[in-house]
Steps between C-alpha positions, in 0.01 A plus 500: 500500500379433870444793717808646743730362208802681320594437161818602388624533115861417536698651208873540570654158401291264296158608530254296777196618698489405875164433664577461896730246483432379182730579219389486111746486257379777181625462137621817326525423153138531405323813457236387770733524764711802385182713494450396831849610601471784303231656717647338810745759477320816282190470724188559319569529138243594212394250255584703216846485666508117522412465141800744355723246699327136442387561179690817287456331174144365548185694349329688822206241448736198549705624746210611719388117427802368643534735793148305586592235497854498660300662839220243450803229514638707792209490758458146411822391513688663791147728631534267807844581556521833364194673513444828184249790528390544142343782342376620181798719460755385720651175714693511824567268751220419803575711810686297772732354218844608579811515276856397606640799238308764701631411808837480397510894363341593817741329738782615303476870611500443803868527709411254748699177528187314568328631207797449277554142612156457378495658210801254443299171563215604244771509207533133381625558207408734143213640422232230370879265444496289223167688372481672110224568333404340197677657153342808334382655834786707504379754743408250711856364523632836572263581764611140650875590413509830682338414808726191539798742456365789740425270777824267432693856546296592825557183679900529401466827695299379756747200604777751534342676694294235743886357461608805625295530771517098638870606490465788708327287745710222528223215377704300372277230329294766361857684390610186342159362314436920347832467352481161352133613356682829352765296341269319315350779339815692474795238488748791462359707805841584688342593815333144581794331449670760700210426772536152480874537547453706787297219578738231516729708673301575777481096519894516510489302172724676240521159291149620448595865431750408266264303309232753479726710380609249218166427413402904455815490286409240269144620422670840372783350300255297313147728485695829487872494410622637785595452882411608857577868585745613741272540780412128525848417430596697786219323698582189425879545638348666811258229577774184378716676743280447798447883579185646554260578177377810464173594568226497173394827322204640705186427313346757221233771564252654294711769291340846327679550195478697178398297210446609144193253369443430126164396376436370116199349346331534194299829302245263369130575542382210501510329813536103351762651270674698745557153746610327206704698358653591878553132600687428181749795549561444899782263400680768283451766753588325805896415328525897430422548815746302688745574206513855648515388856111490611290294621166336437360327840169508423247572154261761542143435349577505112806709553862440631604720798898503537695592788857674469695547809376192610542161679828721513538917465758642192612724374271705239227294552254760329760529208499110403085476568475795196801326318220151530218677447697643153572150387175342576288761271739409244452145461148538644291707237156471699649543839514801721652607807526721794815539761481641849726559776398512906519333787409118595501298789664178505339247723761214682318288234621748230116618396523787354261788673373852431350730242774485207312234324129636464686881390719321249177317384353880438786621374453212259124638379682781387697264248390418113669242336837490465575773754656515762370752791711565828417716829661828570686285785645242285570827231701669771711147522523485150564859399806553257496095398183529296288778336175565617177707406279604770104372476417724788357366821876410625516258185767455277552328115807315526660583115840349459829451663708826528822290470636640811664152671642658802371812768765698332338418156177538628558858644222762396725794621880595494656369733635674786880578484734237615600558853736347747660254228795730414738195602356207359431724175878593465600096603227402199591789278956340504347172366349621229733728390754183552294383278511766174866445543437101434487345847227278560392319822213482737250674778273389683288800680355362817238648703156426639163588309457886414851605604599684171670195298368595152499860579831509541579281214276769278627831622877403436415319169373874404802664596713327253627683223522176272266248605549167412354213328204435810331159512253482750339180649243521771382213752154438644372360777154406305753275338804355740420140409474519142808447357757724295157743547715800521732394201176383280365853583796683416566338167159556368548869534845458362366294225172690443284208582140497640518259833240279312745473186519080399821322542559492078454927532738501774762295316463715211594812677802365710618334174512829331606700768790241576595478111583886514761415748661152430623353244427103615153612671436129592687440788380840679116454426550108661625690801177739515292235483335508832407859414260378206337223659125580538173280555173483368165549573427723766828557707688752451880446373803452754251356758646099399644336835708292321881549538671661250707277252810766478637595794378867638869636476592378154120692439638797658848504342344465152229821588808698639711431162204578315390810614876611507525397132210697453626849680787456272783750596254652812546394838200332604310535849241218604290617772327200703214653675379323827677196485393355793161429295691303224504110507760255550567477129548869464716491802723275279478684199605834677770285647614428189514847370668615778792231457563657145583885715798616385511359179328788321412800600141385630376677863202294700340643713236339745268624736383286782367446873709493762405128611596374124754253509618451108589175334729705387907556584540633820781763363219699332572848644231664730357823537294512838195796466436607887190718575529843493607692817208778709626793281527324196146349560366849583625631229378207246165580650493869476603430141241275375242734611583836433638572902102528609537261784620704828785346782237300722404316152871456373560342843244276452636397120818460660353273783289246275717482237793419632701672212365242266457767129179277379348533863639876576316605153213325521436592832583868457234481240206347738561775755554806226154336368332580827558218741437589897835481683426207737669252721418245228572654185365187296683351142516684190271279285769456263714332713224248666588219287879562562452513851229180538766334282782585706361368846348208340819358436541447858213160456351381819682704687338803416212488816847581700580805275128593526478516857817642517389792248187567741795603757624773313818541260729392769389318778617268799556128519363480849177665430429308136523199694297626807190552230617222314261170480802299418791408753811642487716253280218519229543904551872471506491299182265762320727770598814299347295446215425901496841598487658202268276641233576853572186581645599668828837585633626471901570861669609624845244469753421740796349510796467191650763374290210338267605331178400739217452436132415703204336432194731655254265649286160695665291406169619169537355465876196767339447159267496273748288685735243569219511133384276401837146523547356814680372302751839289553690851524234639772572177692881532499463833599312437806734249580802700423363835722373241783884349540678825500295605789493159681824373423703764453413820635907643469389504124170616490603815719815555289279491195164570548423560133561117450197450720332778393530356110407159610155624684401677214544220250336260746167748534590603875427849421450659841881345631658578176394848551625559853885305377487766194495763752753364671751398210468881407619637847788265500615601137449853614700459868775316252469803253421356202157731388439333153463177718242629703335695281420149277418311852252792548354437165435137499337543882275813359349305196389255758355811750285675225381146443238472765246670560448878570493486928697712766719138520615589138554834593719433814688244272559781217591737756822302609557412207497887338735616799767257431484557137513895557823432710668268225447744268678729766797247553499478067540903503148502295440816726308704239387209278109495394517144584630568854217806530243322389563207777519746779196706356295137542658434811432844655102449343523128708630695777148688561301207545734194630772700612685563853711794580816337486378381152376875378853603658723245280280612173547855569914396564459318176313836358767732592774327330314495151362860567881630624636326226296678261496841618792536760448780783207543675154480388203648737238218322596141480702237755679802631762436781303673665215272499736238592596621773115605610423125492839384687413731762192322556636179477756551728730261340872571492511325201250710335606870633875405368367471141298797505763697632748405205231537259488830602879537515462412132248761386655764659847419351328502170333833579876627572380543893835349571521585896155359505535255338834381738281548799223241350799294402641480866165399659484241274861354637388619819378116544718209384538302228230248436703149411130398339364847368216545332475458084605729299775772585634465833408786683815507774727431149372786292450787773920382483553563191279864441644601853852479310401664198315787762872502702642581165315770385466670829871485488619212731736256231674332798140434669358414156760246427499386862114414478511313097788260625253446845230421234649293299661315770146404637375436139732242430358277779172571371337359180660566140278815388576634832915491420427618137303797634749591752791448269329719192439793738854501649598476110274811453656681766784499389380642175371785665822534688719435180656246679682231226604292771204404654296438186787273383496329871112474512484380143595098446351374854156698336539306149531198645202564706275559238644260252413225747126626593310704246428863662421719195540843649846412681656342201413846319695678751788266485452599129523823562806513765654314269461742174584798751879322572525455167430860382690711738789186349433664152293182377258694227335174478334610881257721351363208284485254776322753730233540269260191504569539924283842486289326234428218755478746781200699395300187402606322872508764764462832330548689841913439439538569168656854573763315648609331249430776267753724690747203482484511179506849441830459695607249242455767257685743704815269514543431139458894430123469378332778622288498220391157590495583863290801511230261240501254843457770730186635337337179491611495866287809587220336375483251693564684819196688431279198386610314801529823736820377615741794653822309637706504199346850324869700659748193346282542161536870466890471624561238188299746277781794604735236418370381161445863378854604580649208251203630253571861542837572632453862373163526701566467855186730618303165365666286743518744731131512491480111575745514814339760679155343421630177617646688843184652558333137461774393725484752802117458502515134573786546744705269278823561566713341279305577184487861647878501513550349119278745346635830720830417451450511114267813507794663711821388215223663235297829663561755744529556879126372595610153353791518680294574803271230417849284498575597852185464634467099373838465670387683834206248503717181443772671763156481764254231374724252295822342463776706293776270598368246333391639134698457233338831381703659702794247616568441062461906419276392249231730592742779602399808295854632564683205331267482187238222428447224332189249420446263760 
């Protein structure tokens, strides 16, 4: 070999070597040149290695001998052409030799066109074509075998996808020549003929398209049996027409996807032994494999690695690698085998990449011959289908098969009661009962995966008082192209059969069991035939592709008669589990069972997809299984663990489920396990393979779905195709293709009037999204956050979460951070707290990220003060979670923070402290310190909150005049139409200056002063009219005023129905119990119960409120009893929270309640009144003054009556008489007698 030269070992198509520009043909039947090909493509391979292949039945002296001599023959041969480095133990090609089979694998990953179109030009043809080793080197032909196969199925691949991408770019030579190369290595391939017509069409030559078509057509009615699908037929019309085709399927990416990996070789010690002993039994295990749906791309050392899940994702993937595993070790005595479930990347050249091979290799060590070891992750996927024993370490023994053939089956605790089916129950519950009165027929239960089909079926089958005859036949999707499968397996277990039971055993059986039942058994065993057939060797039974003799209906009439014979006087019910699995042949048979309905009283039932279109008659009744509703799903959640998950969780179920009972429970059980509430709340692991299943059904077309899934559950068509790398037909087309398989759905837009679509299910777009690489998500999230700001800003400001989201995914930490901040504010300005609140979350995770610096700090500080005020807006005034941010924020406050700052924490601090305690407190964020740092901030802003913060202690304190002349500084300066977050100071001083008015003894001004209140509040934001509307409500508790509460009442329902506001929807609670007591409801009391409950855990500073409300409750129904239990847990509370305003009302109702307890006793009550008077006249509150004198004066002497005279001399010069109805009703008139307000 001259110097500068490159020599080239060309294996892909008949073997050559190429020397500049020379070209030397190389035999490949010999073993000299297969040992050079051999480590052509191994590399540098052992000796020892070479002689196991060359030579396995030669004597180590002889085959050493050989091995000599074949390299001596080598060197001098083809040494000028192809030049060896030999060693004493090994033999590898000279450096600078290159090796077409090398390149080939490395241009294959690649995504370029360029590098694809080359990758293309290297693949002449198979693998070493027309090459075989000589007989008796039988590992030698497999290792020839397998690579030709494995790089045969990568360059199929790689032309679509170079195909794809020529396509794409309109090179049309390069389109056409990719697609003829593909059809000669896949004749069938419907997307190069539907290239090539696209092709022709483009060249205005349908004669051409037409015959493309035809020729596609004739290659499956002879190889296959069958005919184009409807998509090319559609194409074909379209392009014969002369309209436009439409665009090709955007071109595959690499994919992350869960895999569950099997790996079997051989317990043997003995190296030699084990090889042998493996390459003899690779045959065997490779058909058990891909009889239960895996996969065997590539052998692994002496072992066999399997994939399941994979070229394409299923359904229990980890179930049917144990179910291969389990058949292997039975016909394999020295094998041994491990399972493993994880995560892979797929390359665009389908390599397989990641971990889950070397851990299922260890997981293998664990293994001893004839076991079968799996990983706690494949367990968990397999847990209730097979038994296990634990080996420690995360390890499992796989034992046997449980049985179980279904979830239901499968379950390893009750399930949860049956909720939200009460209708389709009652609808399935008629038909059979039709049929125990001898009416027969048909149902087919549709629904998609995990809706409740064979729940329902089980819980009304239990509620039967006479059950009857139940046959039950269950489909598989391991097995949808073997035929009668379902049938085969059903009459084993009817016949007591073992699966690998011979064809005379099986005859045997039927012939007896048939015998029992006919008298001319002939004619019914000729019609079962097809259900006895079996093969030998190695394949299992029902797999033959051959059509059945009998026709599938006659099959299924004679099963139907049989099994009827068989119930004898019984009704029978045959259940057809997941039908949509069955094959055509099943189809038939079911068809033919279901033309016999009516006949006898035989009831099928049949559970299937939505999307399942039967072979069968079209008059089948349907019953349609919808997803649950929100409560239904909440409650299905709560249920299936124990009511431990709290409302923020539930609303979560309800939001990723979609109402769905598999996903709800599932679900409910990942976040009761200990999940972190997120924005991404991932996929139960139990439903990845349903999922991956699911969106892989949309084909090439899923890259659109992918990107789209990066957007979010719902997302615009503007925007996917501003970050799209496709143009908008191909986007257009993917979307179409998205909602023609269910996918996504259309929904109203906003805004800008965008065109918005929704991917029905969120784990369904969760799939999608988690089926891309990291590094392809971070990419479309840059993207995506870079054209809302850019190109459409309307959006981005609407929604800043979206671009908040987006930054974070994409790594842009710093900007994702400011848009959280932002997102919260609006949620908060829009009052939705719970929104903010999780904004404020995702942005903090990213703050206490970085590193410890007075940047962080200013960063947390915002961040605390916002979250403080949400917690304000949520009515989370006294909640630890809402003291301990304010307790951190006031901490940030002394080293980052600015007076306005240390003002809105101490704001913040009030609330919770107010809220806790009531009154005033001379420690703590007073309103008096307020007001200390207003002053020196001189801010209107700032001096009109302190004042009504110090409206609201004193009003607490029961300083009522005070507490009015805070209240009316506060108004003193208008309405802010953007005030601050939290209360709203100009809003509140409203409604405490009304209460003040009242008890000072001004109703009309009280009254006057609510309706200006909530007149304001109702332009302001929905807390503010709920806040406004409860303390008008309130009032006119305190004033007995029916009226009003009933006005007040349905406008503040609706309010807090509509936006969740804790505290407020307790009061509407609790004006609503207080109408319905003083109605006579005794239900009141109940109802008012969990409202005083839920006050003292929310705001603990009101609870004496409601407590006297529902002492008053008491009072109404004649409960003094229960009333005077209320009032003493009332006085506890005013002295824990050293509240004052109410202490006169409490001791009033405690007069009250005694009198109905004591009649007899009136010195008792009389004791309570004058206390409550004494209260009263202290505080200068006048009204509760005038209550309690005027029942001291009906009961005592002439110093009560005094005390009567006096309270009216004060309302005569300080209040409003006129307008009390006190006074106006005579109800607190001693001289006309009194009665319980």
């Amino acid at each position: 070999m001259g110097e500068g030269t490159t020599v080239r070992l060309e294996l892909l198509g008949p073997p050559r070597a190429r020397n500049g520009e020379t070209v030397r043909p190389l035999g490949g039947h010999d073993k000299l040149h297969l040992l050079l090909f051999y480590i052509a493509v191994e590399g540098e391979t052992s000796r020892e290695c070479l002689l196991d292949l060359f030579w396995p039945d030669h004597a180590a002296p002889a085959a050493r001998s050989n091995l000599r001599q074949v390299l001596h023959k080598l060197r001098h041969q083809l040494g000028e052409v192809i030049p060896l480095t030999v060693g004493r133990q090994t033999v590898a090609l000279a450096p600078g030799v290159t090796v077409d089979v090398h390149d080939f694998l490395r241009l294959n990953e690649s995504t370029e066109r360029g590098d694809l179109t080359g990758a293309a030009a290297l693949y002449r043809g198979p693998f070493l074509d027309d090459c075989l080793p000589p007989l008796g080197l039988d590992a030698l032909e497999e290792w020839t075998l397998e690579w030709r196969d494995h790089l045969q199925a990568l360059a199929v691949d790689l032309f679509r996808r170079a195909l794809a991408l020529a396509e794409a770019a309109d090179q049309r030579g390069e389109w056409q020549q990719l697609a003829e190369r593909l059809l000669e290595l896949e004749p069938w391939e419907e997307e190069a003929h539907a290239a090539l017509m696209r092709r022709h069409a483009a060249d205005g030559d349908t004669a051409a398209v037409e015959a493309q078509y035809r020729r596609l057509a004739d290659v499956l009615a002879e190889e296959l049996g069958t005919e184009p699908g409807p998509d090319l037929q559609a194409l074909r019309d379209q392009l014969t027409r002369g309209e436009a085709p439409p665009p090709p399927p955007p071109p595959g990416r690499p994919e992350s996807r869960r895999l569950t990996a099997l790996y079997v070789d051989c317990a043997a010690e003995d190296a030699e032994e084990a090889l042998a002993v493996s390459a003899s039994a690779r045959t065997g295990i490779q058909r058990r494999v891909e009889e239960w749906g895996g996969c065997v791309p590539d052998f692994h050392g002496s072992g066999v690695l399997a994939w399941f899940g994979y070229p394409l994702p299923r359904e229990g993937a980890a179930r049917a690698a144990v179910a291969a595993a389990l058949a292997i070790l039975e016909t394999e005595p020295h094998a041994r085998a491990a399972v493993h479930s994880g995560t892979v990347v797929i390359s665009q050249g389908n390599e397989l990449m990641g971990r889950v091979p070397a851990t299922v290799v260890a997981v293998r060590d664990r293994a001893v011959a004839g076991e079968l070891v799996a990983s706690d992750a494949t367990r968990r996927l397999v847990q209730g289908y097979y038994r296990c024993e634990a080996m420690g370490d995360g390890l499992w023994r796989v034992v046997d098969t449980t049985g179980a053939r279904d979830r239901l089956e499968a379950r390893t605790a009750p399930p949860p009661p049956l909720i939200g089916r009460s209708a389709e129950a009652e609808r399935l519950r008629r038909h059979l009962e039709a049929l125990g009165r001898g009416q027969g027929g048909a149902l087919m239960l549709r629904g998609e995966a995990g809706v409740g089909k064979s729940r329902l079926l089980a819980e009304v089958l239990a509620t039967l008082p006479e059950r009857p005859v139940v046959h039950e036949i269950h489909c598989s999707e391991n097995f949808q192209e073997s035929t009668y499968w379902p049938v085969i397996e059903f009459m084993n277990q009817l016949l007591g059969l073992e699966p690998a039971a011979d064809e005379g055993e099986r005859h045997a059986r039927l012939a007896r069991y048939v015998g029992e039942l006919y008298a001319d058994p002939g004619a019914v065993l000729a019609r079962l035939a097809p259900l006895l057939r079996t093969r030998t060797g190695e394949e299992r039974w029902g797999t033959s592709e051959t059509t059945p003799a009998v026709p599938a209906g006659v099959v299924g009439a004679a099963l139907a008669d049989l099994l009827e014979r068989g119930a004898g006087t019984r009704p029978l019910l045959l259940l057809v589990e997941d039908v949509h699995w069955a094959d055509s042949a099943t189809c038939e048979l079911l068809n033919g069972i279901h033309n016999r309905a009516g006949e006898r009283p035989t009831l099928m039932l049949i559970t299937a997809r939505p999307d399942f279109r039967p072979g069968c008659d079209e008059n089948m009744e349907h019953l349609d299984l919808a997803p649950l509703g929100p409560s239904d799903t909440r409650a299905l959640a709560s249920a299936v663990v124990g009511g431990v998950l709290d409302d923020e969780a539930l609303d979560l179920v309800v939001r990723f489920t979609d109402g769905v009972p598999l996903y709800v429970e599932e679900t409910a059980r990942m976040l009761a396990a200990g999940d972190d509430l997120s924005e991404r709340l991932g996929i139960p692991e139990t439903l990845q393979d349903l999922l991956d299943a699911r969106i892989h059904r949309l084909g090439r077309w899923l890259p659109v779905a992918q990107l789209a899934a990066s957007l979010g559950r719902s997302f615009q068509r503007e925007l996917l195709l501003a970050i799209s790398p496709w143009d908008e037909e191909t986007v257009d087309h993917g979307i179409r293709a998205l909602l023609e398989e269910g996918v996504v759905e259309r929904e109203q837009g906003e805004g800008e009037r965008l065109e918005v679509i929704r991917f029905r299910h969120a784990l369904i777009q969760e799939a999608a999204y988690q089926s891309l690489l990291p590094s392809d998500r971070e990419e479309a999230h840059a993207a995506i956050a870079g054209a809302l700001r850019e190109q459409f800003p309307a959006l981005a400001r609407a929604h800043p979460e979206w671009v908040a989201r987006h930054l974070a995914a994409a790594g842009e930490d710093e900007a994702a951070i400011d848009h959280w901040l932002r997102a919260a504010g609006l949620a908060l300005h829009r009052s939705a707290p719970t929104e903010a609140l999780r904004h404020l979350r995702q942005g903090l995770k990213l703050v206490m990220q970085k590193e410890a610096s007075s940047e962080r700090d200013r960063q947390e500080l915002d961040y605390r003060l916002v979250q403080g005020s949400a917690y304000l807006v949520q009515g989370e005034y006294a909640s630890e979670s809402a003291s301990a941010v304010l307790d951190r924020a006031y901490q940030l406050c002394g080293t980052v923070g600015r007076i306005h700052e240390v003002f809105q924490v101490m704001w913040c601090l009030w609330h919770g402290e107010s809220s806790r305690r009531g009154g005033r407190s001379s420690e703590g964020a007073s309103g008096r310190r307020l007001l200390g740092l207003a002053i020196r901030m001189r801010e209107a802003g700032a001096l009109q909150r302190a004042h009504y913060a110090l409206a609201n202690d004193y009003f607490f304190a029961g300083e009522f005049a005070v507490s009015r002349h805070h209240a009316l500084q506060a108004r003193s300066w208008p309405p802010d139409t953007a005030p601050p977050l939290g209360d709203d100071p100009w809003l509140m001083a409203g409604a405490f200056l009304a209460w003040d008015e009242w008890f000072l003894g001004r109703a009309a001004r009280a009254r006057r002063v609510a309706e200006e209140t909530v007149a304001e509040a109702r332009r302001r934001r929905p807390q503010d009219r709920a806040m406004a509307l409860a303390f008008q409500g309130l009032l006119g508790v305190r004033a007995g005023d029916e009226a009003c509460v009933a006005a007040v009442l349905p406008e503040l329902e609706a309010t807090v129905a509509d936006y969740r506001l804790p505290i407020w929807q307790m009061a509407a609670e609790a004006l609503s119990a207080w109408l319905a007591a003083r109605h006579g409801e005794s239900a009141a009391v109940v109802r008012l119960a969990p409202t005083v409950a839920g006050s003292r855990e929310a705001m603990p500073a009101v609870v004496g409120l409601f407590q006297l409300i529902l002492a008053e409750a008491h009072l109404a129904l004649g409960d003094g009893e229960g009333a005077l239990a209320v009032l003493a847990e009332e006085a506890e509370a005013e002295a824990r929270y050293r509240q004052g305003h109410d202490r006169a009302e409490r001791r009033r109702r405690e007069g009250d309640a005694l009198r109905q307890v004591h009649p007899d006793q009136p010195e008792q009550a009389l004791h309570a009144y004058r206390a409550a008077a004494e209260v009263a006249r202290g505080q200068y509150a006048l009204v509760p003054w005038l209550r309690a004198a005027s029942r001291a004066a009906e009961l005592g002497g002439e110093t009560d009556r005094a005390d009567y005279e006096a309270a009216l001399a004060a309302l005569e010069a300080d209040g409003e008489p006129a307008e009390l109805p006190e006074l106006t009703d005579g109800s607190y008139c001693p001289t006309e007698g009194v009665a319980p307000n």
